[in-house]
C-alpha positions as CSV (number, residue, x, y, z in Angstrom):
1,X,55.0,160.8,100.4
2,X,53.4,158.0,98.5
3,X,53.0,154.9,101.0
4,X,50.7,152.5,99.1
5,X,50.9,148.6,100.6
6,X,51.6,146.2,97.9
7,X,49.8,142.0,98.3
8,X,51.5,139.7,96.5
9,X,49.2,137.3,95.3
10,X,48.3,134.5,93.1
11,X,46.2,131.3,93.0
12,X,49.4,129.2,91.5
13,X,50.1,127.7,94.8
14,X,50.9,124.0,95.1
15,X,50.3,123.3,99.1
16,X,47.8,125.3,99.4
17,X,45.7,125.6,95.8
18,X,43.5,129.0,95.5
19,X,44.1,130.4,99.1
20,X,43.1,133.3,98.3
21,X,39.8,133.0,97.1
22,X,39.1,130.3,99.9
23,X,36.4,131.4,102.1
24,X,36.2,132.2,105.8
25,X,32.8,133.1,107.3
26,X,31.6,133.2,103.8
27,X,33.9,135.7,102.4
28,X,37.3,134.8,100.6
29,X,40.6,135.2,102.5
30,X,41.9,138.3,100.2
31,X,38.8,139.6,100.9
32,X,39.3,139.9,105.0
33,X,43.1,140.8,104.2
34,X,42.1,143.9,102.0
35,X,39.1,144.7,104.5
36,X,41.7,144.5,107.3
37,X,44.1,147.2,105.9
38,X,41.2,149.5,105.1
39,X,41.9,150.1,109.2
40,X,44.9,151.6,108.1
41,X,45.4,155.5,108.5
42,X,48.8,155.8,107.1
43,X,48.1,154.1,103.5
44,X,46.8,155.8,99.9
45,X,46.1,152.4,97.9
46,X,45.9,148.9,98.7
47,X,46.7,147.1,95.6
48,X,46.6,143.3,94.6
49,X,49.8,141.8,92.9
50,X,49.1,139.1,91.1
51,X,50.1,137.8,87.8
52,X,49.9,137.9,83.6
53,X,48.9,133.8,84.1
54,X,45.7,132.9,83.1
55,X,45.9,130.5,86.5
56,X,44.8,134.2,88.2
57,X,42.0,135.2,86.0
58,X,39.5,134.1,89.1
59,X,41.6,136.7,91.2
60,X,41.4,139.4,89.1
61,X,38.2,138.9,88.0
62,X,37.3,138.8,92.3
63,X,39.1,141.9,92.3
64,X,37.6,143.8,89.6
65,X,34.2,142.7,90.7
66,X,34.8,143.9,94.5
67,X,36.5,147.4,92.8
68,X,39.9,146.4,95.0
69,X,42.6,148.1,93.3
70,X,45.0,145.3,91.6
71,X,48.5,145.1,88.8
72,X,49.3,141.9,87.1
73,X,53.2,141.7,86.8
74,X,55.7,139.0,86.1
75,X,54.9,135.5,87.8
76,X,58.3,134.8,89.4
77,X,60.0,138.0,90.4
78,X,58.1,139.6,93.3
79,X,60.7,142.5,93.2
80,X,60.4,143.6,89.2
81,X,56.7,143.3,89.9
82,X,56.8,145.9,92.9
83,X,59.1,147.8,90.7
84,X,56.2,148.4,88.0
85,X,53.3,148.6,90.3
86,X,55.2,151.3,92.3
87,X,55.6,153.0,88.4
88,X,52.2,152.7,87.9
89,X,50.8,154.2,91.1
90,X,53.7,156.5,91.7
91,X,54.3,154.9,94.9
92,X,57.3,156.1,97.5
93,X,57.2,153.5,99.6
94,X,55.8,150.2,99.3
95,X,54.2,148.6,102.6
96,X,54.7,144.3,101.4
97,X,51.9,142.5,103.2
98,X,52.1,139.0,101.6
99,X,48.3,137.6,100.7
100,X,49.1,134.9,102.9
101,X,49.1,136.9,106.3
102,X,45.6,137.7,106.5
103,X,46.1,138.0,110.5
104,X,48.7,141.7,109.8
105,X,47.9,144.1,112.2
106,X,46.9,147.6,110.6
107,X,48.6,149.2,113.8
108,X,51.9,148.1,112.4
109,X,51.4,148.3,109.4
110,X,50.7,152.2,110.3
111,X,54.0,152.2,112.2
112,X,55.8,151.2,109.6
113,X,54.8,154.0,107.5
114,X,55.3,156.5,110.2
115,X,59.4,154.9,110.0
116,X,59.4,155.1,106.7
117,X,58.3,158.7,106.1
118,X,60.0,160.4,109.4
119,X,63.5,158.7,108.5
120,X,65.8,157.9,105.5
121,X,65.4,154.3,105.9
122,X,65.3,151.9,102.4
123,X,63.9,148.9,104.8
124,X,62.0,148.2,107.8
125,X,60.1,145.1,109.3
126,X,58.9,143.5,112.3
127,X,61.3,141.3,114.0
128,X,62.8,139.1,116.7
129,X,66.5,139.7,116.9
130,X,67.7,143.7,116.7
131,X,71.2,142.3,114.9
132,X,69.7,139.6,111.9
133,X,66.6,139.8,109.9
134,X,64.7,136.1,111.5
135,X,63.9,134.6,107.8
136,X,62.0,132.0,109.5
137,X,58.8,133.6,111.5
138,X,59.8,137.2,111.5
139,X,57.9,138.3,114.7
140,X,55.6,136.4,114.8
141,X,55.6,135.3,110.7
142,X,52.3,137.1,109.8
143,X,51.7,139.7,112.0
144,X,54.2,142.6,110.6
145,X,55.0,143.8,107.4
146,X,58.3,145.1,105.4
147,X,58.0,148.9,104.0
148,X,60.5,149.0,100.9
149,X,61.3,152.5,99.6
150,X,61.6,152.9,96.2
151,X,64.9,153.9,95.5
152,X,66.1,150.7,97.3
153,X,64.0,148.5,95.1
154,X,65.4,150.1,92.5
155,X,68.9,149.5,93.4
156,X,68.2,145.9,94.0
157,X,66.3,145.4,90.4
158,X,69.1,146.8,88.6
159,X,71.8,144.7,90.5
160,X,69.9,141.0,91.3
161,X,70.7,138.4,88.6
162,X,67.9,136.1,89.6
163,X,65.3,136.5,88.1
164,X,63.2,133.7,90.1
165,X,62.8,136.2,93.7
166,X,59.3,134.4,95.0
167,X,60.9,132.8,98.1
168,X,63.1,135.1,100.6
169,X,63.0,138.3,98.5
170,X,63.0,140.4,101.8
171,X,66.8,139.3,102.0
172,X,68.0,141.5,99.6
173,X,67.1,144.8,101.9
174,X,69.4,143.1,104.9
175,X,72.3,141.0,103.4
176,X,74.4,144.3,102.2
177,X,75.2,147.4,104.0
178,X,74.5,149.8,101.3
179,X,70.9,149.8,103.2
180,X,69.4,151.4,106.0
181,X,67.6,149.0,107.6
182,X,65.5,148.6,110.7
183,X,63.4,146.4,112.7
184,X,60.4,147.2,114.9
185,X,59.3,145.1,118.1
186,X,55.9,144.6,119.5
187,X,54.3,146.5,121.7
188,X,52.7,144.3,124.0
189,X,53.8,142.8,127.5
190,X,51.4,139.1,126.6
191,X,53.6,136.1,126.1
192,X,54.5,135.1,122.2
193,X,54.7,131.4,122.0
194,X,58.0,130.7,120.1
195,X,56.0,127.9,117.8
196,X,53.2,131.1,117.2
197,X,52.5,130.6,113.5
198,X,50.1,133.2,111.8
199,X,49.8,132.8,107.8
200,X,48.9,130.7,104.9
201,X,50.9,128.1,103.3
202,X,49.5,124.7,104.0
203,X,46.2,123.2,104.9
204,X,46.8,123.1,108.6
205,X,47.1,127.0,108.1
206,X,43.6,127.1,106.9
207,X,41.7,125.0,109.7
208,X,43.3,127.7,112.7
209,X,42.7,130.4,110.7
210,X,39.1,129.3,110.7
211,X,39.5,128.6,114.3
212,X,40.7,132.4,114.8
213,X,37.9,134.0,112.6
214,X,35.1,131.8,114.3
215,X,36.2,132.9,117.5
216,X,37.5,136.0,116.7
217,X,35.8,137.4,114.0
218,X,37.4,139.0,110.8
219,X,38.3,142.3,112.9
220,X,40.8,141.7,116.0
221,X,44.5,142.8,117.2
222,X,47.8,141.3,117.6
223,X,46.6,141.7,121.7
224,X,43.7,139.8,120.7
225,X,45.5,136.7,119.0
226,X,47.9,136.5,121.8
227,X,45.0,136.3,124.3
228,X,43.4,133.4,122.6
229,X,46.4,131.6,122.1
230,X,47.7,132.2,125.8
231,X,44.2,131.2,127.0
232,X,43.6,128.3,124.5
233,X,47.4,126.9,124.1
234,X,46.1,123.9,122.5
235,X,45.3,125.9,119.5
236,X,49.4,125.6,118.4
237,X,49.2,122.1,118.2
238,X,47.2,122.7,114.3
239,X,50.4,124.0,113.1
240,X,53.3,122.5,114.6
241,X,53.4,119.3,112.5
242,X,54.1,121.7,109.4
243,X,56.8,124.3,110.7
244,X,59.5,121.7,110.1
245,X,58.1,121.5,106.5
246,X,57.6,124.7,106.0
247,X,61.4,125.7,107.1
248,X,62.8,122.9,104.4
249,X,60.3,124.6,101.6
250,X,62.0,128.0,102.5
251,X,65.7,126.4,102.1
252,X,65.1,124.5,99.5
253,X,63.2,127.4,97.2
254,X,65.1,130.6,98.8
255,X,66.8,132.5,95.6
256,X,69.8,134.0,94.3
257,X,70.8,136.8,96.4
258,X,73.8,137.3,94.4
259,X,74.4,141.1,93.0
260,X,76.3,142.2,89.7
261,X,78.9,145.0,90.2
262,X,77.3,148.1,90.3
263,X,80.0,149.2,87.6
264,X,78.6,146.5,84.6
């Protein structure tokens, strides 16, 4: 099978303008994210998703520049953009690591394959609860990815009505039982700080993550984050003035998860 992961991508963003071509240790953020997965055994491609906008001409011009593999797709529906990048590279299953968790694991993104190609499953991600897909930080919000197979994004393209899927698109692949879904926990016995929050969105994002990459370096674990965090605690405190925020942002901007009947 065809496991390819998928970054959404583009430099449109209005809390955080251009994240991904910011720079940490002198390289730009989608640069360590793509450099990251290379560590990946399970994967074919790693592909870039960004937009027709002329906003992410920079990107793409990055991206062609570095030879990183990359599709340009509709600005404001994630899904139909999958849907024709998966076309295009005759992908099976799609591994969605969102350009704004630069701190994914490539262990689990591996595992996540391994699911996906041993079983029948349309959906897995990491996760904190076994019963309900956690919308808010996922396990920990950054760290693991969702593998999509194809078929199910097909079902949900042909039955969605919105056509605006940018905020909560995972959703679809857990709100109706016509999927076979499941989550993966981790695999470490280090404490997970409730308030751990591991991706881009805001400025305060930014600073720790150049915290993490001075101390860290661009190549580390999961183990590794939770051992800098559990020995330097005060490192939280950079994010928690924008969970709150970022929690409203997600209500307020989730879509439409409403479904036509299959029959129309």
């Amino acid at each position: 099978m065809n496991s390819d992961v998928f970054i959404p991508a583009r430099l449109e963003s209005v809390r955080l303008p251009k994240k991904h071509l910011l720079e940490l240790n002198g390289k730009p953020v989608i640069y360590h994210l793509v450099n990251r997965l290379k560590n990946c055994k399970k994967i074919r491609n790693i592909i870039v998703c960004t937009t027709t906008l002329s906003s992410d001409d920079p990107l793409v011009n990055y991206l062609h520049k570095e030879g990183i593999l990359y599709f340009r797709g509709n600005a404001t529906d994630i899904l139909a953009r999958f849907l024709e990048c998966a076309k295009k590279f005759n992908s099976d299953n799609i591994v969605d690591v969102e350009g704004d968790d630069i701190f994914t694991d490539p262990l689990y993104v591996d595992k996540i394959v391994e699911e996906m190609e041993n079983t029948k499953l349309d959906f897995v991600s990491g996760n904190q609860s076994s019963n309900n897909f956690d919308s808010k930080y996922g396990f920990p919000h950054g760290i693991v990815p969702a593998g999509i197979h194809i078929a199910a994004l097909k079902k949900i393209c042909n039955l969605k009505i919105s056509t605006n899927t940018d905020t909560g698109y995972k959703e679809f692949f857990t709100k109706y039982d016509f999927f076979k879904t499941k989550f993966i926990f981790p695999e470490s016995d280090l404490n997970i700080s409730s308030n751990l929050r591991l991706t881009l969105d805001y400025e305060e994002d930014f600073e720790l993550a150049k915290m993490i990459f001075k101390k860290l370096g661009p190549d580390f674990s999961f183990d590794d984050l939770l051992n800098l965090f559990n020995n330097e605690p005060e490192l939280l405190q950079i994010t928690q003035s924008i969970i709150q925020k970022w929690q409203l942002n997600y209500k307020k901007n989730i879509t439409n998860f409403s479904l036509r009947n299959e029959n129309e």
